[in-house]
PDB file of N, CA, C and O in Angstrom:
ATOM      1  N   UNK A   1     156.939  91.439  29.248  1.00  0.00           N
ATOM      2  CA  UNK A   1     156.927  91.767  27.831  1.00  0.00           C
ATOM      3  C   UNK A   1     157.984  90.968  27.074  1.00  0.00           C
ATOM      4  O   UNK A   1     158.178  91.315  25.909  1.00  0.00           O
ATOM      5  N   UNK A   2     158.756  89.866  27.599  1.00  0.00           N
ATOM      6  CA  UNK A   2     159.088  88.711  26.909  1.00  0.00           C
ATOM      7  C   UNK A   2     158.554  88.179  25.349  1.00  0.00           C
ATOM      8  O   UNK A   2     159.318  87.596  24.579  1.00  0.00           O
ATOM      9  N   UNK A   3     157.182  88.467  25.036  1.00  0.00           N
ATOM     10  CA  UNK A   3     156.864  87.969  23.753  1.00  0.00           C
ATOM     11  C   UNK A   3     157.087  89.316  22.787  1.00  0.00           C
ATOM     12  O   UNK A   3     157.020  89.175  21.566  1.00  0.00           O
ATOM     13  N   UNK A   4     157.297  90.349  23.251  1.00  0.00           N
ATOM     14  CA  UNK A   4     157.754  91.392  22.802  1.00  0.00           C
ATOM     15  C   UNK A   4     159.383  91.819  21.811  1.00  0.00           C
ATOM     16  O   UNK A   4     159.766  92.281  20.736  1.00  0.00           O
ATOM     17  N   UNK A   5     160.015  91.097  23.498  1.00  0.00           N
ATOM     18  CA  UNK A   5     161.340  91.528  23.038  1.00  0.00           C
ATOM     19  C   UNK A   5     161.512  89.968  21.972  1.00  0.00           C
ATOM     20  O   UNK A   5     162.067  90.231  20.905  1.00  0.00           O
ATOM     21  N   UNK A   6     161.322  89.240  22.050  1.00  0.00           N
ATOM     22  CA  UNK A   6     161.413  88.090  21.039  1.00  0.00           C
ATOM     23  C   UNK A   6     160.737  88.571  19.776  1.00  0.00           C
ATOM     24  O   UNK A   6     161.212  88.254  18.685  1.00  0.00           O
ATOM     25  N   UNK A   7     159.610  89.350  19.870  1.00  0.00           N
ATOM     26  CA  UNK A   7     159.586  89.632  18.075  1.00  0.00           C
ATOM     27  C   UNK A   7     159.738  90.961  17.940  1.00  0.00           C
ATOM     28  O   UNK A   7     158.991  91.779  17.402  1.00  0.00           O
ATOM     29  N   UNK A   8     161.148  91.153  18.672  1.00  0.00           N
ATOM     30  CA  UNK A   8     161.709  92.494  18.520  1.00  0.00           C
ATOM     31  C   UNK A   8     160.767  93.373  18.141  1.00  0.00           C
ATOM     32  O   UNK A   8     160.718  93.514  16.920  1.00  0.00           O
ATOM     33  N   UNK A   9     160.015  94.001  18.748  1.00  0.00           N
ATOM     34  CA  UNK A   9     158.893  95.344  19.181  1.00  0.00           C
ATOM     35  C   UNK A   9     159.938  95.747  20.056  1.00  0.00           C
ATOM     36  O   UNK A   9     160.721  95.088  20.741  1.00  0.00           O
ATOM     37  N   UNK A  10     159.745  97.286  19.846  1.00  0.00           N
ATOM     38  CA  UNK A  10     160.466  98.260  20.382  1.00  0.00           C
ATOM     39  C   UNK A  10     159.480  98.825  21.834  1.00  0.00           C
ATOM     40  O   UNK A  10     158.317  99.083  21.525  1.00  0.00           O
ATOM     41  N   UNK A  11     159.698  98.956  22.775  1.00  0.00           N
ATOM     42  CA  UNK A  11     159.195  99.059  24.300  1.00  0.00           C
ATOM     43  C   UNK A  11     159.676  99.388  24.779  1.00  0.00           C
ATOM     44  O   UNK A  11     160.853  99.034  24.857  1.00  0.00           O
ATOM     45  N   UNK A  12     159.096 100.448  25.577  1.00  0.00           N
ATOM     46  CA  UNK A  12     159.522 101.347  26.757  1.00  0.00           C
ATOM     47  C   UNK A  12     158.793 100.862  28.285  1.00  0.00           C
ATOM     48  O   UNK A  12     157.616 101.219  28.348  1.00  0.00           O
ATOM     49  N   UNK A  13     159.059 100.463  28.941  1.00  0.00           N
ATOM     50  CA  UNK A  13     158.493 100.444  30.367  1.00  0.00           C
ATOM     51  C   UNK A  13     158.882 101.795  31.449  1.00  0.00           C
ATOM     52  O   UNK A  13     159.736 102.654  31.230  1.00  0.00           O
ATOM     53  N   UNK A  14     157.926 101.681  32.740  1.00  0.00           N
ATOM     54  CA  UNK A  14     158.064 102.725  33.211  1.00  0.00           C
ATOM     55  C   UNK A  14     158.430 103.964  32.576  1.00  0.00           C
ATOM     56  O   UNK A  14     159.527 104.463  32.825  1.00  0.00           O
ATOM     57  N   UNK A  15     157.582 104.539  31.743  1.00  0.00           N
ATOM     58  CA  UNK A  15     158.312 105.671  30.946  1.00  0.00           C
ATOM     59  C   UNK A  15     157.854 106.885  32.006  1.00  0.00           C
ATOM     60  O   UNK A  15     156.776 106.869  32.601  1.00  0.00           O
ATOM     61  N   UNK A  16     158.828 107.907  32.134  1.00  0.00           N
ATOM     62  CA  UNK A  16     158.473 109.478  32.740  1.00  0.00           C
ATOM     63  C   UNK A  16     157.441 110.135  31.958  1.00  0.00           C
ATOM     64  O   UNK A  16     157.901 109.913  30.838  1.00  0.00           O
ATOM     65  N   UNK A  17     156.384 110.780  31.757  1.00  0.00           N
ATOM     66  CA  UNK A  17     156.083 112.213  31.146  1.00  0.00           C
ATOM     67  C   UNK A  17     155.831 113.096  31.746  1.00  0.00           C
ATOM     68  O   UNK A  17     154.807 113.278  32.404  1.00  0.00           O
ATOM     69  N   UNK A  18     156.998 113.993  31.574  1.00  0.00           N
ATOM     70  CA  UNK A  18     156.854 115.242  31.775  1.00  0.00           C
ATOM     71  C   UNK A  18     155.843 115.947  31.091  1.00  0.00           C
ATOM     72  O   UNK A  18     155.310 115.787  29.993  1.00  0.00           O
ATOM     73  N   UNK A  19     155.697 116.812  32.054  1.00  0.00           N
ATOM     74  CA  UNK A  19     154.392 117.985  31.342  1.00  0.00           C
ATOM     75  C   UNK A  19     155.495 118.916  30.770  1.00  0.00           C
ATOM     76  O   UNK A  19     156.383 119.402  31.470  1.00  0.00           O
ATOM     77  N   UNK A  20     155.329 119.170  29.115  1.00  0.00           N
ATOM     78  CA  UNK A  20     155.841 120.580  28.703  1.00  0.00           C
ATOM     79  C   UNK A  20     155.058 121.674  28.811  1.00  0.00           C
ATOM     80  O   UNK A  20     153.901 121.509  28.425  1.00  0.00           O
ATOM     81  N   UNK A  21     155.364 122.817  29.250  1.00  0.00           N
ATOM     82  CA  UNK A  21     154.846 123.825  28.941  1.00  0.00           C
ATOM     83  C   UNK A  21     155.898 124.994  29.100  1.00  0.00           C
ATOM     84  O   UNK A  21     156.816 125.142  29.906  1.00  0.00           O
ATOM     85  N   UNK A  22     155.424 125.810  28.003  1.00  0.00           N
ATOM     86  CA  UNK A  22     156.179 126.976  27.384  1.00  0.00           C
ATOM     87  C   UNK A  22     158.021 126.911  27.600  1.00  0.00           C
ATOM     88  O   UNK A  22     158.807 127.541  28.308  1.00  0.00           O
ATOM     89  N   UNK A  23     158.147 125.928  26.700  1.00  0.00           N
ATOM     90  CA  UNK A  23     159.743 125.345  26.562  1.00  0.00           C
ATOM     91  C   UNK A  23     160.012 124.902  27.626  1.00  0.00           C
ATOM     92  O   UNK A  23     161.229 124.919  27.808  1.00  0.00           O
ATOM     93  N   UNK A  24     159.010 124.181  29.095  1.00  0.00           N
ATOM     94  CA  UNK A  24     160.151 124.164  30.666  1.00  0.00           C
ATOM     95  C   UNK A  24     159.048 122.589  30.408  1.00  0.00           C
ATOM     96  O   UNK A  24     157.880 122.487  30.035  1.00  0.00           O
ATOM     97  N   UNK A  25     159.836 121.796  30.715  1.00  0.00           N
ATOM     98  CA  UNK A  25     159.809 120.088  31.569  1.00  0.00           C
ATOM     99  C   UNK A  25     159.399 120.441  32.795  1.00  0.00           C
ATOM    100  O   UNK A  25     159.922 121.336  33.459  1.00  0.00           O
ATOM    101  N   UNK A  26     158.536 119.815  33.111  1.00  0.00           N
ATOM    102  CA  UNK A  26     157.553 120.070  34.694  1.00  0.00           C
ATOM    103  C   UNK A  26     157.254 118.452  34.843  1.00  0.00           C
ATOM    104  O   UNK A  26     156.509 117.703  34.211  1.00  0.00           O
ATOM    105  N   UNK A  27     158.319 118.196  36.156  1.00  0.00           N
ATOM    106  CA  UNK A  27     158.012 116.684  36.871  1.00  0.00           C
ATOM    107  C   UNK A  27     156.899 116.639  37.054  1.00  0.00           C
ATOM    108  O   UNK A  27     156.555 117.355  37.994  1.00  0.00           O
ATOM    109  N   UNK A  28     156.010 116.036  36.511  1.00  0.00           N
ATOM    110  CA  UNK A  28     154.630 115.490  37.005  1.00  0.00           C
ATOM    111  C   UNK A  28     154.728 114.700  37.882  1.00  0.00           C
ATOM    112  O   UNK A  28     154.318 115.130  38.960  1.00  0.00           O
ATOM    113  N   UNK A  29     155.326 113.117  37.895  1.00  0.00           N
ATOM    114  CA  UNK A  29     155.196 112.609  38.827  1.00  0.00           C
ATOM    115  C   UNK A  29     154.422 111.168  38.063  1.00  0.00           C
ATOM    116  O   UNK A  29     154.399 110.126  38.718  1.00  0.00           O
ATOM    117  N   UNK A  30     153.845 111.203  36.743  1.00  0.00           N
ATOM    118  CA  UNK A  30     153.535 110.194  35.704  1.00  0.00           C
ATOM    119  C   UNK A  30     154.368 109.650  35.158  1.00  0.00           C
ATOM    120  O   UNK A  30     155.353 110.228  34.700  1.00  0.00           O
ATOM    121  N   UNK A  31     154.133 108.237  35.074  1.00  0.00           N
ATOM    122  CA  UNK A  31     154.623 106.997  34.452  1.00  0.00           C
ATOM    123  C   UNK A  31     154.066 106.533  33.928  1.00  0.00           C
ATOM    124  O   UNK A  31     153.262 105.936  34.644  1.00  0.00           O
ATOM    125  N   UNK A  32     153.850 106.296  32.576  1.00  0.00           N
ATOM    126  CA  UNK A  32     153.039 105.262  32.065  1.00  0.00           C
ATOM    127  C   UNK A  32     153.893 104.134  31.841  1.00  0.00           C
ATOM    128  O   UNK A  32     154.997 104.263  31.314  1.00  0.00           O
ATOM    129  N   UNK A  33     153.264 102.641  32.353  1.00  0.00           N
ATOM    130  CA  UNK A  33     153.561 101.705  32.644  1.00  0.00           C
ATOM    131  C   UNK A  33     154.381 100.857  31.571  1.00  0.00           C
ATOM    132  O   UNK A  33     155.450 100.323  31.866  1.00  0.00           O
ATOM    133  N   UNK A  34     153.738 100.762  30.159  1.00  0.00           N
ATOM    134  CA  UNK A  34     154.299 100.562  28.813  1.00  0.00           C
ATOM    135  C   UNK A  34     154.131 101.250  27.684  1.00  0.00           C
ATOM    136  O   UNK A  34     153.014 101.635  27.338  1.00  0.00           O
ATOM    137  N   UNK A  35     155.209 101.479  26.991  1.00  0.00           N
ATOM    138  CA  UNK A  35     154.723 102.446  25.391  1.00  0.00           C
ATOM    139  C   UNK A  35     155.665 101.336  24.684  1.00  0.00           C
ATOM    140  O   UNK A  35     156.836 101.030  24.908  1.00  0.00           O
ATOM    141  N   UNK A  36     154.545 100.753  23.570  1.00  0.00           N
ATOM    142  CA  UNK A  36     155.095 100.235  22.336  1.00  0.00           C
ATOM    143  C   UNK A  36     155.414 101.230  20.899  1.00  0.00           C
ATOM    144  O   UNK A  36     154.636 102.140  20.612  1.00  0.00           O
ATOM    145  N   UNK A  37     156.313 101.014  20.281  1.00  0.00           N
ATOM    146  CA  UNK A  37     156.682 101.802  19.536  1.00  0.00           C
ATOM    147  C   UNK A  37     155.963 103.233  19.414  1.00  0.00           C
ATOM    148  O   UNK A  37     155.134 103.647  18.604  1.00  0.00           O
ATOM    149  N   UNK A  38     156.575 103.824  20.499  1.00  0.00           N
ATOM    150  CA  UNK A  38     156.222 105.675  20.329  1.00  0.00           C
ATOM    151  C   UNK A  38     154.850 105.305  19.830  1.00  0.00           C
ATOM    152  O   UNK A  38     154.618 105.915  18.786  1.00  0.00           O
ATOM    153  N   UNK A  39     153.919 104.571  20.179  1.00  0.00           N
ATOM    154  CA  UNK A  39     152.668 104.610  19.209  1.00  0.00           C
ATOM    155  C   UNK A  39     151.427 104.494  20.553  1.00  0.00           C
ATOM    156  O   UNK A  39     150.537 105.334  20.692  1.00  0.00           O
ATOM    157  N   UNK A  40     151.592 103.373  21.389  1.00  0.00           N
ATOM    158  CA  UNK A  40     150.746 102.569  21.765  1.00  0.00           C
ATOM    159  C   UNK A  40     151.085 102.633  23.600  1.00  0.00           C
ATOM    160  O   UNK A  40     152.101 102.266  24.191  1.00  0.00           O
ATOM    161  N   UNK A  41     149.947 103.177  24.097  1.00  0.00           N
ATOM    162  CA  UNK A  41     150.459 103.341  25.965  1.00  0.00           C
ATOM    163  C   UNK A  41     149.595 101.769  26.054  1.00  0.00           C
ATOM    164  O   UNK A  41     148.772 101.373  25.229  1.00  0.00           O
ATOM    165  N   UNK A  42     149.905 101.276  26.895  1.00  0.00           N
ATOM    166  CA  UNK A  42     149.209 100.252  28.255  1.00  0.00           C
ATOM    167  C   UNK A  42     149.389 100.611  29.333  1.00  0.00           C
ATOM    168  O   UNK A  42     150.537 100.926  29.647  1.00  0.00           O
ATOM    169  N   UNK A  43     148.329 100.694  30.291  1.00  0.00           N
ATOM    170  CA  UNK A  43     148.160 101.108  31.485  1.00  0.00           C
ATOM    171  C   UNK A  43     147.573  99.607  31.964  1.00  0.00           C
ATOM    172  O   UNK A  43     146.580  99.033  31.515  1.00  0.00           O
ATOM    173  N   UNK A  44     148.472  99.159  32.989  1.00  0.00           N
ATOM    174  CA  UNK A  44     148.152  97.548  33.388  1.00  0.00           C
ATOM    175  C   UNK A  44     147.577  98.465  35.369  1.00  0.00           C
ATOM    176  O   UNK A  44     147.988  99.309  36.165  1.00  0.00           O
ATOM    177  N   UNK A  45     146.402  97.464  35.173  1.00  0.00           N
ATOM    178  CA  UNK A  45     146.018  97.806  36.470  1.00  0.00           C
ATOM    179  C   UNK A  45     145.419  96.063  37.067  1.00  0.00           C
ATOM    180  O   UNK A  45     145.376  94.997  36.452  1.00  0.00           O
ATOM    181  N   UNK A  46     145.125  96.327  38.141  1.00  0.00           N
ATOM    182  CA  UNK A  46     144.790  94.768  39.390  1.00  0.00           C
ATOM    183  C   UNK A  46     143.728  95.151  39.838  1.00  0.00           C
ATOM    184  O   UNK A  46     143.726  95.046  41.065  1.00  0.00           O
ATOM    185  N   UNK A  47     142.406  95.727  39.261  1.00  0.00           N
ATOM    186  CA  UNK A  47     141.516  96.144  40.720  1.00  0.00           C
ATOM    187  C   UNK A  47     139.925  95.559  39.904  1.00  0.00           C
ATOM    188  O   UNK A  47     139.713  95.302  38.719  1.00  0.00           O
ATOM    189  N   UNK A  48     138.950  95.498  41.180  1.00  0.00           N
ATOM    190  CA  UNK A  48     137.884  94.764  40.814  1.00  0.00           C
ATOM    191  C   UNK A  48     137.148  95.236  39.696  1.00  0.00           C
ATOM    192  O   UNK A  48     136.824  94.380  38.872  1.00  0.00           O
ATOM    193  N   UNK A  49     136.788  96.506  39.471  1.00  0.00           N
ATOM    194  CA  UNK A  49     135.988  97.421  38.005  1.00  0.00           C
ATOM    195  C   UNK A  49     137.029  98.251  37.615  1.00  0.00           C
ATOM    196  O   UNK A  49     137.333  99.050  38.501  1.00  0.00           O
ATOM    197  N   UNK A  50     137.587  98.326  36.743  1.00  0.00           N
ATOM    198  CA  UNK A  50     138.046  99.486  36.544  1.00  0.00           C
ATOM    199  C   UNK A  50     137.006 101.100  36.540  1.00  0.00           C
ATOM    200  O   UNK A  50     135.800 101.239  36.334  1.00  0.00           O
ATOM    201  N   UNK A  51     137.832 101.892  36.783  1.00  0.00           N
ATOM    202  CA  UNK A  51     136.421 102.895  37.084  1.00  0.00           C
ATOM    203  C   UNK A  51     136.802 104.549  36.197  1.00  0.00           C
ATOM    204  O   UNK A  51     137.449 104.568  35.150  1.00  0.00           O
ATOM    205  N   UNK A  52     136.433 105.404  36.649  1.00  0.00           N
ATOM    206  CA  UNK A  52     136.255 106.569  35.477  1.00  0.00           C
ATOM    207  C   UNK A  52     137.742 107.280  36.117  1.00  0.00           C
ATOM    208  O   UNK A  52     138.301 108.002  35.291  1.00  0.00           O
ATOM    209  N   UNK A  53     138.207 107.206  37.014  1.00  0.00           N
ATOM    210  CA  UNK A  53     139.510 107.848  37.182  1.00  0.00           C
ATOM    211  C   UNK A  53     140.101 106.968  36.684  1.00  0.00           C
ATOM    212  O   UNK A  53     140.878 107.587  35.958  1.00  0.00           O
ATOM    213  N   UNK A  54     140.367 105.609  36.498  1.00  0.00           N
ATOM    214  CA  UNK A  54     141.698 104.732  35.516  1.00  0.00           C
ATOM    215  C   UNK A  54     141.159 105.351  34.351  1.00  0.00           C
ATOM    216  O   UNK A  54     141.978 105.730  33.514  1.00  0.00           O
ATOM    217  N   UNK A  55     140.006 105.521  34.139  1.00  0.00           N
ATOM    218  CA  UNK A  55     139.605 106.112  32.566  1.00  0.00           C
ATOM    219  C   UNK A  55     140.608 107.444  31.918  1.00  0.00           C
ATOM    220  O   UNK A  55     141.203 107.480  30.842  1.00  0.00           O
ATOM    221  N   UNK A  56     140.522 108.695  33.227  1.00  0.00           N
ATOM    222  CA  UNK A  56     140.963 109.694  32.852  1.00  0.00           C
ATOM    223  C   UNK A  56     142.463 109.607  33.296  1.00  0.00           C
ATOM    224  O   UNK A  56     143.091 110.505  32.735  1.00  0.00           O
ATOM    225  N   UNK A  57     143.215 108.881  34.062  1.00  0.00           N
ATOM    226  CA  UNK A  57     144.484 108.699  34.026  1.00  0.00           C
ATOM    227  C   UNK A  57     144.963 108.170  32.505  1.00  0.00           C
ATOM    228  O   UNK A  57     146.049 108.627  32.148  1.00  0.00           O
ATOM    229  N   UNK A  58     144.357 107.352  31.655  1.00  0.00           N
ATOM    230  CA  UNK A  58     145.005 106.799  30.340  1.00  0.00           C
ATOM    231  C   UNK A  58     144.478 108.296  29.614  1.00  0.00           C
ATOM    232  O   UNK A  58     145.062 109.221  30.178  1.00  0.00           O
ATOM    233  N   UNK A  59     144.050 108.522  29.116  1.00  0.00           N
ATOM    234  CA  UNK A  59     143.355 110.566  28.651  1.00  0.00           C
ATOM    235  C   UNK A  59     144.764 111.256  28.900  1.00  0.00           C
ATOM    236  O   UNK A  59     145.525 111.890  28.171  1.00  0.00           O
ATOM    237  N   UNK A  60     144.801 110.794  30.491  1.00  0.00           N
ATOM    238  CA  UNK A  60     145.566 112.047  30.664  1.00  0.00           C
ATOM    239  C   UNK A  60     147.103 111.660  29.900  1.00  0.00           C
ATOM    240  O   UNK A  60     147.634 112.439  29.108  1.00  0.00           O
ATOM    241  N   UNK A  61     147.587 110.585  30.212  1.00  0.00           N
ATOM    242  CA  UNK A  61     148.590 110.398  29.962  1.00  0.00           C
ATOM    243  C   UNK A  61     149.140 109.750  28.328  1.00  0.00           C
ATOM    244  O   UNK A  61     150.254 109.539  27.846  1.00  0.00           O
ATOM    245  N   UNK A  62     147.500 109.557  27.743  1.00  0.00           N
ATOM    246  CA  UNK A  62     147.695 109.516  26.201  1.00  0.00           C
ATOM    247  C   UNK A  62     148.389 110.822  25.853  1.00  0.00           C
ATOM    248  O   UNK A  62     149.459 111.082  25.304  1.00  0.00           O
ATOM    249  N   UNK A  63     147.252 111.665  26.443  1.00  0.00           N
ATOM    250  CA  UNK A  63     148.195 113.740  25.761  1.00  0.00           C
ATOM    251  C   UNK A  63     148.946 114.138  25.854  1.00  0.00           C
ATOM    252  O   UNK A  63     149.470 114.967  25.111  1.00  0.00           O
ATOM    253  N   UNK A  64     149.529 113.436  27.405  1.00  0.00           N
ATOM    254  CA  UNK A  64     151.048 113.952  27.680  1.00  0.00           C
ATOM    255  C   UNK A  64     151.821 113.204  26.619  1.00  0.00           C
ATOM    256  O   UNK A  64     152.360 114.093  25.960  1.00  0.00           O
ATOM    257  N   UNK A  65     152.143 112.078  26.132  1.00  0.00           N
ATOM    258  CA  UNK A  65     152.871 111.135  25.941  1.00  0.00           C
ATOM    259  C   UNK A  65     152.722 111.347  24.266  1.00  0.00           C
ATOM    260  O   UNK A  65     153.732 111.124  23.598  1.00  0.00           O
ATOM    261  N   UNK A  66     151.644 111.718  23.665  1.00  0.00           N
ATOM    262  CA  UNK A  66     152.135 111.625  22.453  1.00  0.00           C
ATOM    263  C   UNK A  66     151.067 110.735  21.602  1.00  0.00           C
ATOM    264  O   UNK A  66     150.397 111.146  20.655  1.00  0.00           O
ATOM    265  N   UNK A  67     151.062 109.767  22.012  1.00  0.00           N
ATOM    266  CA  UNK A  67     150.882 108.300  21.759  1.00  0.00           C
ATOM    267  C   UNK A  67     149.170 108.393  21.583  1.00  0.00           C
ATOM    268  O   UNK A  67     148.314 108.824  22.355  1.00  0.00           O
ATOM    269  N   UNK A  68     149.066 107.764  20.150  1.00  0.00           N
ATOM    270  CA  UNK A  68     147.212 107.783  19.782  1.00  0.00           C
ATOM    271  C   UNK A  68     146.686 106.626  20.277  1.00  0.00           C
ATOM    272  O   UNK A  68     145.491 106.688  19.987  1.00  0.00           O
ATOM    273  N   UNK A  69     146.933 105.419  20.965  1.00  0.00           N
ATOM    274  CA  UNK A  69     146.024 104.655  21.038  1.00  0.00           C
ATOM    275  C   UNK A  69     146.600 104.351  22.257  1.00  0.00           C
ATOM    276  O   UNK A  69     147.809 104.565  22.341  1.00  0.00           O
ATOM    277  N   UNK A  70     146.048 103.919  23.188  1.00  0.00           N
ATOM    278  CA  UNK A  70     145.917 103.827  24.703  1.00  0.00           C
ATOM    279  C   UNK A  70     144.789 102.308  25.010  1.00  0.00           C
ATOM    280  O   UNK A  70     143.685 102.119  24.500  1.00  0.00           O
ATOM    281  N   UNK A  71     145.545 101.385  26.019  1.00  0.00           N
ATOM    282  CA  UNK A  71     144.825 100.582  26.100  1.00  0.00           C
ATOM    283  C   UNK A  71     144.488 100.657  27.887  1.00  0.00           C
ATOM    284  O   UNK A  71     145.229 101.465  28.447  1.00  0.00           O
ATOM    285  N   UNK A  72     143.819 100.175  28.517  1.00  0.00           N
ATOM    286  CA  UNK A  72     143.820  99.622  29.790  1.00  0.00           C
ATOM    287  C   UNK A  72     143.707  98.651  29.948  1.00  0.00           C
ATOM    288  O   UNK A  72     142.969  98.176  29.084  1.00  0.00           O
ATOM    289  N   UNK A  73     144.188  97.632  30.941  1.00  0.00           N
ATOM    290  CA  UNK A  73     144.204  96.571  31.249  1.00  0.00           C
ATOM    291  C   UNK A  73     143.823  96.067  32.066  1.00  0.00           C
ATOM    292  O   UNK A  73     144.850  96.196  32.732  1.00  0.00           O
ATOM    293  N   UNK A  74     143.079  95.447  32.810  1.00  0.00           N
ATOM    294  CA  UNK A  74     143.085  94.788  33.868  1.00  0.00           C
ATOM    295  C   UNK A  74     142.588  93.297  34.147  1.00  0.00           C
ATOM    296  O   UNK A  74     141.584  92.638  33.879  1.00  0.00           O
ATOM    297  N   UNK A  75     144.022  93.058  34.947  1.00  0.00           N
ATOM    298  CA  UNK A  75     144.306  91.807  34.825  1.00  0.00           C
ATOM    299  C   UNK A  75     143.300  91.395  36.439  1.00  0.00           C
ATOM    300  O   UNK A  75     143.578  90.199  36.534  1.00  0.00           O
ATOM    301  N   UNK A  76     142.673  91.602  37.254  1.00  0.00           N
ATOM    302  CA  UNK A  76     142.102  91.513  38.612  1.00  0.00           C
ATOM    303  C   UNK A  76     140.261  90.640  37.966  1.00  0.00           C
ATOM    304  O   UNK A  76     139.166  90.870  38.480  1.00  0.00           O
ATOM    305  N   UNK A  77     140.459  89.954  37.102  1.00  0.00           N
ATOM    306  CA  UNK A  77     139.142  89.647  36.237  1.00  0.00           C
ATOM    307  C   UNK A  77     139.670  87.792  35.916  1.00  0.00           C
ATOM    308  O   UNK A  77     140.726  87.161  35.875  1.00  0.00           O
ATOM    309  N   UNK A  78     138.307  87.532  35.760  1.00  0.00           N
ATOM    310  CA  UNK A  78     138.293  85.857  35.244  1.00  0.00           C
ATOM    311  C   UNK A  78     139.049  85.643  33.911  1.00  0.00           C
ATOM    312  O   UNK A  78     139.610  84.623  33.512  1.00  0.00           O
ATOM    313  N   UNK A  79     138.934  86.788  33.352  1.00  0.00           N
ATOM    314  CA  UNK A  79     139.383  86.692  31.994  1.00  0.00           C
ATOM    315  C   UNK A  79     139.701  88.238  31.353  1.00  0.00           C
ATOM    316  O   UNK A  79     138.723  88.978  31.254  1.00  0.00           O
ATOM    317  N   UNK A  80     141.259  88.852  30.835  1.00  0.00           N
ATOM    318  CA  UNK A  80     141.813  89.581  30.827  1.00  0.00           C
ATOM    319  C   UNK A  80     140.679  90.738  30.340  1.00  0.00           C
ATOM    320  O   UNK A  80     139.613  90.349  29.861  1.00  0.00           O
ATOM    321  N   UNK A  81     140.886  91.785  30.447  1.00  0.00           N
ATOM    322  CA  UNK A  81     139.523  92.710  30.037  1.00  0.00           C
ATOM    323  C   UNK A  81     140.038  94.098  29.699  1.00  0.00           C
ATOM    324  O   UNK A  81     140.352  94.837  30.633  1.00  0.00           O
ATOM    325  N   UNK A  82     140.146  94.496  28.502  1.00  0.00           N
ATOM    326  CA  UNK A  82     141.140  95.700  28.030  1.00  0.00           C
ATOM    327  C   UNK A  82     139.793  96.691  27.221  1.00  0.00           C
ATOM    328  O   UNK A  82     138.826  96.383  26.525  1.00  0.00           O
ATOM    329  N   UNK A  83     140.248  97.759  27.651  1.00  0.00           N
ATOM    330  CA  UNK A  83     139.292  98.813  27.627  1.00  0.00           C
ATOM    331  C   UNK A  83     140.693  99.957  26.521  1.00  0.00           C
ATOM    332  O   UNK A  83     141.740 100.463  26.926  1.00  0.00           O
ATOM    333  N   UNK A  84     140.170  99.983  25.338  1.00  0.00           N
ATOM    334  CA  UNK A  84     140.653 100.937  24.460  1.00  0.00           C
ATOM    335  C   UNK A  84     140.438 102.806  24.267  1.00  0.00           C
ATOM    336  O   UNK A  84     139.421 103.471  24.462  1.00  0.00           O
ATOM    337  N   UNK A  85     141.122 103.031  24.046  1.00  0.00           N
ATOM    338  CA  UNK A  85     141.012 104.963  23.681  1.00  0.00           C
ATOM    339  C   UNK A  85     141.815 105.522  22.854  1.00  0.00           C
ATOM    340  O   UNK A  85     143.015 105.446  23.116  1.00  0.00           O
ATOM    341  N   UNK A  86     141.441 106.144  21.791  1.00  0.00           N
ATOM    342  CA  UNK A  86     142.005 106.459  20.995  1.00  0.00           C
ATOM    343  C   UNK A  86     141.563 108.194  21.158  1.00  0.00           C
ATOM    344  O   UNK A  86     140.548 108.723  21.611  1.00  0.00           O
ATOM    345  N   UNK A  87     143.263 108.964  20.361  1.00  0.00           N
ATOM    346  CA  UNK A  87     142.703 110.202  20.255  1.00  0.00           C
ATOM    347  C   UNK A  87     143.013 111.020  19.114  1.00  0.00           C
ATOM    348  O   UNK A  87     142.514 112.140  19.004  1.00  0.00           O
TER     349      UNK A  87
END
C-alpha cells in the first residue's frame, strides 16, 4: 500500500474485529486485511475462483467492522479481478 501512503490515505492493515455484544469485546479471531479510511475493507485473497465463503467472510466482516463498501480481491487471475459489496 505504498501508493497509498504517498497520497497520504489513511490505512489500517491487519485490523482486529472484535465482535461487540452487550457492552463485552469478544475475540473473534478476524482480521480484515485492509481498511481505508474507516470507510472501505479489502479482503486480498490468491486462490483459483473465488467462491461463496470468501463471499460471506467480506458480509461478515463488512458488519463487524463498520465499513459500507467492501471489496475482494483476487490477485491468483491473468488479470486482477475485484468483486464489490456494499451495505
Amino acid at each position: 500500500m505504498s501508493s497509498a501512503r504517498l497520497a497520504n490515505v489513511p490505512f489500517q492493515q491487519e485490523v482486529y474485529l472484535p465482535i461487540h455484544y452487550n457492552g463485552i469485546d469478544i475475540d473473534s479471531g478476524y482480521r480484515a486485511d485492509i481498511i481505508v479510511r474507516d470507510e472501505v475493507l479489502l479482503e486480498r485473497k490468491a486462490v483459483e475462483q473465488p467462491g461463496r465463503l470468501h463471499e460471506a467472510q467480506l458480509l461478515t466482516y463488512l458488519r463487524i467492522s463498520r465499513c459500507r463498501l467492501g471489496l475482494l480481491m483476487n490477485f491468483n487471475a491473468l488479470s486482477l479481478a475485484v468483486q464489490g459489496r456494499a451495505l
